[in-house]
C-alpha positions as CSV (number, residue, x, y, z in Angstrom):
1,X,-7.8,10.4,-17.6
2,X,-6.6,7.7,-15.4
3,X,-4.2,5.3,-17.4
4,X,-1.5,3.4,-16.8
5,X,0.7,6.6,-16.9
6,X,-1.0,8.4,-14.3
7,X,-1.0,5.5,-12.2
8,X,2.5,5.5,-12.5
9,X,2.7,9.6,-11.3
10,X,0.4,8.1,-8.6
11,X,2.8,5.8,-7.7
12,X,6.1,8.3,-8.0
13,X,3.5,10.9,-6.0
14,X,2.8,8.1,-3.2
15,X,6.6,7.6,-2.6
16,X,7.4,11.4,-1.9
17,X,4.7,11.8,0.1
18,X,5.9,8.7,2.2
19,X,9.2,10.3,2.2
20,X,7.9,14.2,3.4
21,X,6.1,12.4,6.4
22,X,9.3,10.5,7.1
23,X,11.3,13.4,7.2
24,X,9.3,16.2,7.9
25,X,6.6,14.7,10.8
26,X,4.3,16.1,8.8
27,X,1.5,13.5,8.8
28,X,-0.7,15.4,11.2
29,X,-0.8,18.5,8.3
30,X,-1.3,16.2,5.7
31,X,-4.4,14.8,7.7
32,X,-5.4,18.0,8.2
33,X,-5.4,19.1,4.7
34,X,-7.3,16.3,3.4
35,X,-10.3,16.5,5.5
36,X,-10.5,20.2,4.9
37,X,-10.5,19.7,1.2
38,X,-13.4,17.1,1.7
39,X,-15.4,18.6,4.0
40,X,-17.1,21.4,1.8
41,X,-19.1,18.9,0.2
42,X,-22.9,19.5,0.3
43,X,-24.6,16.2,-0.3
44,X,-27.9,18.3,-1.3
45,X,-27.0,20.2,-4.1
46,X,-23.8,18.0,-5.3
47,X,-21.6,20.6,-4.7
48,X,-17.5,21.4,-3.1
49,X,-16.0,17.8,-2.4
50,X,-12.6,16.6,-3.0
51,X,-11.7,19.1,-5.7
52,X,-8.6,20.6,-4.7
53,X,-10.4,24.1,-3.8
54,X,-8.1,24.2,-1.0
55,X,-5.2,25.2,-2.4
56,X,-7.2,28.8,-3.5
57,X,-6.0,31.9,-1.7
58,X,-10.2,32.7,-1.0
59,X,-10.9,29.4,0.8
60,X,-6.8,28.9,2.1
61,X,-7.1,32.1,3.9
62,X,-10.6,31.7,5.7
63,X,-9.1,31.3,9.5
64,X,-10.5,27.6,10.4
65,X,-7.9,26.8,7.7
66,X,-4.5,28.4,9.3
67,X,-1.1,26.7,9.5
68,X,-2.9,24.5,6.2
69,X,-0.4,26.2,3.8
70,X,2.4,24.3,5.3
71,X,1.1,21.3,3.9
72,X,-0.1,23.2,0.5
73,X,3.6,24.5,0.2
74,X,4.8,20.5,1.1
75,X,2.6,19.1,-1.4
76,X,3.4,21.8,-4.2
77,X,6.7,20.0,-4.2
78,X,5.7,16.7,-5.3
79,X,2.9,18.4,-7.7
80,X,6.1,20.0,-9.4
81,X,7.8,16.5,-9.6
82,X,4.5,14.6,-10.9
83,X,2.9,17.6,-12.7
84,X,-0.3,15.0,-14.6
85,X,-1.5,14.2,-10.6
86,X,-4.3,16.8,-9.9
87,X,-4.2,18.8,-6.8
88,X,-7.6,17.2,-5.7
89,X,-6.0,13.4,-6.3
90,X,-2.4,14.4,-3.9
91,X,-4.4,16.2,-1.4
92,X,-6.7,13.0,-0.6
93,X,-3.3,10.5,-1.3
94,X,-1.5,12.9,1.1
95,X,-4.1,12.0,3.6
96,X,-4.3,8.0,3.0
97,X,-0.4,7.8,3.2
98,X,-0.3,10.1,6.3
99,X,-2.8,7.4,8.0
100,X,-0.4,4.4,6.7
101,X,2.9,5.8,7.3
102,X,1.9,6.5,10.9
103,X,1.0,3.2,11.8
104,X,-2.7,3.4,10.7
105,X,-5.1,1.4,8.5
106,X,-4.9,0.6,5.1
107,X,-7.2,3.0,3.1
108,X,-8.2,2.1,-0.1
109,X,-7.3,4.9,-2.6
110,X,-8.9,5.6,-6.1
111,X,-7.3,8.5,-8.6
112,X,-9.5,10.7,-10.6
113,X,-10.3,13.2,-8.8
114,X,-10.9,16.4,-11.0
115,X,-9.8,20.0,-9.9
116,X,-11.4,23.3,-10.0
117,X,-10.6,27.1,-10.1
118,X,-13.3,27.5,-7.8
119,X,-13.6,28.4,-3.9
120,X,-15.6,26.1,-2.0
121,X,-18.1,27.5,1.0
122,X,-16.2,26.4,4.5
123,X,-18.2,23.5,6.2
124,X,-15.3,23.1,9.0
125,X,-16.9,21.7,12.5
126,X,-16.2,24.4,15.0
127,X,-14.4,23.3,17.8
128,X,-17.2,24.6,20.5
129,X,-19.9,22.7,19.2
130,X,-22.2,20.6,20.2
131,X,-23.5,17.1,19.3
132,X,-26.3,19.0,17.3
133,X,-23.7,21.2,15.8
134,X,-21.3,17.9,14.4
135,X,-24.6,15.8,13.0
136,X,-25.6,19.3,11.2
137,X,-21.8,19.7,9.5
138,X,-21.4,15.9,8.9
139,X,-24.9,15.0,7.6
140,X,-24.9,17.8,5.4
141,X,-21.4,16.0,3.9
142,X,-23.6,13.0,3.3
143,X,-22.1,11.0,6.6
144,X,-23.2,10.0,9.3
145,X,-22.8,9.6,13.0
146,X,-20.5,6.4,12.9
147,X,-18.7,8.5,10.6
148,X,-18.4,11.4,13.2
149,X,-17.2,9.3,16.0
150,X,-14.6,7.3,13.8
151,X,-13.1,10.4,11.9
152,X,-13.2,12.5,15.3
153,X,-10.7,9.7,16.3
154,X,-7.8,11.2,13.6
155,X,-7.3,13.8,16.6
156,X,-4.9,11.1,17.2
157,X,-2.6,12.7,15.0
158,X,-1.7,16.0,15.5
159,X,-2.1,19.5,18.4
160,X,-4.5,21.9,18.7
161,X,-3.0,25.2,18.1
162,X,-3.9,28.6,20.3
163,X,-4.1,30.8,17.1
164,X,-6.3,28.7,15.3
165,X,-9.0,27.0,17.1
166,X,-8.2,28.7,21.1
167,X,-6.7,25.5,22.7
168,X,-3.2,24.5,22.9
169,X,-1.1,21.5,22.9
170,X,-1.5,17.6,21.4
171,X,-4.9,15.4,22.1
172,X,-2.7,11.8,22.3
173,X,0.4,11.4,24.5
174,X,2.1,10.3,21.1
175,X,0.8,12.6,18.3
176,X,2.5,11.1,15.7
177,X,1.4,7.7,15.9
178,X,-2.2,6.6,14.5
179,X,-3.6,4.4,16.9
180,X,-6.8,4.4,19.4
181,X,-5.2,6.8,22.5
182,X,-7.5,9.3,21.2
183,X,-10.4,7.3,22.7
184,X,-8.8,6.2,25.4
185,X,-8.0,9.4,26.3
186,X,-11.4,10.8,25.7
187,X,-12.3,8.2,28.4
188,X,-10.2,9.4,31.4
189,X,-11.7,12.8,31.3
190,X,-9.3,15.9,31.7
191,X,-5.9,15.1,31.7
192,X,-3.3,17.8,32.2
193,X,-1.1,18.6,29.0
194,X,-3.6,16.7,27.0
195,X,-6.6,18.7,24.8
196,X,-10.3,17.9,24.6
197,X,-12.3,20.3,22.3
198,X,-16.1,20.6,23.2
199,X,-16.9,18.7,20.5
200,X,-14.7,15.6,21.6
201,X,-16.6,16.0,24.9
202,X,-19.8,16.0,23.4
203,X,-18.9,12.6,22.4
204,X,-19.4,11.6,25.6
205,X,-22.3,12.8,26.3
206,X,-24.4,11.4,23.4
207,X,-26.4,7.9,23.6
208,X,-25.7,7.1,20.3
209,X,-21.6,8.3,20.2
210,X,-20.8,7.2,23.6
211,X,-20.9,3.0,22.6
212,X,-19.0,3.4,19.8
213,X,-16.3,5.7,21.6
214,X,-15.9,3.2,24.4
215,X,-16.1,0.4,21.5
216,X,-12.9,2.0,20.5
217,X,-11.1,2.6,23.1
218,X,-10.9,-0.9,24.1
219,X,-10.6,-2.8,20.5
220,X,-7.7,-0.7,18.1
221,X,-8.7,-3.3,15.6
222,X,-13.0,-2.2,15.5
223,X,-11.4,2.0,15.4
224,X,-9.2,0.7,12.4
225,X,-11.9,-1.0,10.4
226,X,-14.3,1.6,10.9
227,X,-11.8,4.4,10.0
228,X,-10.5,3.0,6.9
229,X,-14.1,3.1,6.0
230,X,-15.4,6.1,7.4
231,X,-12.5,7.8,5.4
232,X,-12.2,6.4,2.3
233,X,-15.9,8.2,2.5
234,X,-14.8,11.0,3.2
235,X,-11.9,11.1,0.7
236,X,-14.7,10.8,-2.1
237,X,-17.0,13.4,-1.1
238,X,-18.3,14.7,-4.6
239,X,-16.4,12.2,-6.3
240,X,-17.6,8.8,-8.1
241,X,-14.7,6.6,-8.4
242,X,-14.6,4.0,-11.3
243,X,-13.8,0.9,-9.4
244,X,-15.6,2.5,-5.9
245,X,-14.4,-1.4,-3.8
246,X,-11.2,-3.1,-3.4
247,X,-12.8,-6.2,-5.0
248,X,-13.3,-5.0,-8.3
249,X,-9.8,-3.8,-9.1
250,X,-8.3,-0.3,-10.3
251,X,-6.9,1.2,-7.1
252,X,-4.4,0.5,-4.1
253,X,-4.1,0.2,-0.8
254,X,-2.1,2.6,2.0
255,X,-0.4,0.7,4.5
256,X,3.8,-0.3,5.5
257,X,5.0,-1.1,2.6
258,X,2.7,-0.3,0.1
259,X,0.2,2.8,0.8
260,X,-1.5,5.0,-1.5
């Protein structure tokens, strides 16, 4: 139930998790873990979503989620301090706050998100896919291809690890800052020390990706409207909030000095 007390452990939550990404750099994890929570949602049959499955040894342990536990392990610490805040609720805060506190959008954030004791099915993009490959793991989420070229663009945040998806090092010359580089990037082609997966390239080379990628690369302003709602989507995958808009009340916003 989501009263005024749990908005108040929302709250409380918010401000630790603010504090973990100040002094830990851990926004990229954070990210990370939120999209991997969310994307096991089948828009068919209703199923997986933002339940907090993630935190379950048999979907943790499947390899496209390695190096996740860190941010499990982070997040169990403010779970212990705000115990009433379900996993599935501080797993999709985690990832609104790690978009605000690293110079991102503001994401408007909901509560109510219900857990389960359930394993989700992985519906993770492989990294050495094509543009087939991304519309058949996105649209089976329920989104669709604006939605793959903005999200793609939280690469913005964050490396690619050897051990988990084959490729090594960061995708932005500042990986810790939210901003547009990753398009930008995209644009110049290979670039030593920087990574491009497949599926980055691929956004290249699709008619209806390409505009929006160069759209992006030269307006930050378009990449941050579109993301904020491109991923307030995706934080509600399999969930119906009560008050679903800003304009009728209920939730709060992620962003400097106030970010849920």
């Amino acid at each position: 139930m989501v009263d005024q007390q749990y908005m108040e452990a929302i709250e409380g939550a918010r401000r630790d998790l603010v504090a973990l990404v100040q002094s830990k750099n851990c926004a990229p994890i954070f990210l990370r873990l939120a999209f991997h929570d969310a994307a096991n949602f089948n828009a068919a049959d209703k199923t997986g979503g933002v339940n907090g499955s993630l935190r379950l040894q048999e979907e943790l342990g499947q390899p496209p989620n390695g190096g996740i536990k860190v941010g499990i392990d982070l997040i169990e610490e403010v779970k212990k301090k705000h115990p009433t805040v379900s996993y599935a609720d501080l797993y999709q805060l985690a990832g609104v706050v790690a978009v605000g506190a690293s110079g991102g959008p503001a994401i408007f954030f909901v509560p109510g998100r219900k857990d389960t004791d359930v394993a989700d099915t992985l519906n993770i993009p492989n990294p050495n896919g094509g543009a087939d490959h991304l519309r058949t793991v996105f649209h089976q989420m329920g989104l669709v291809d604006k939605d793959i070229v903005t999200l793609s663009g939280a690469h913005t945040l964050g490396r690619a690890h050897s051990n988990i998806s084959g490729f090594d090092g960061p995708f932005t010359r500042e990986p810790l800052k939210f901003d547009n580089s990753y398009y930008v990037e995209l644009l110049k082609g290979d670039t030593e020390g920087l990574v491009k997966f497949p599926t980055d390239k691929v956004l290249l080379q699709d008619d209806v990706f390409r505009p929006l990628v160069e759209i992006y690369a030269k307006h930050q302003d378009a990449f941050f409207r579109d993301y904020a709602e491109s991923h307030k989507k995706m934080s509600e995958l399999g969930f119906t909030p009560k008050f679903p808009n800003p304009t009728t009340g209920g939730g709060c916003h992620s962003h400097a000095r106030h970010c849920c």
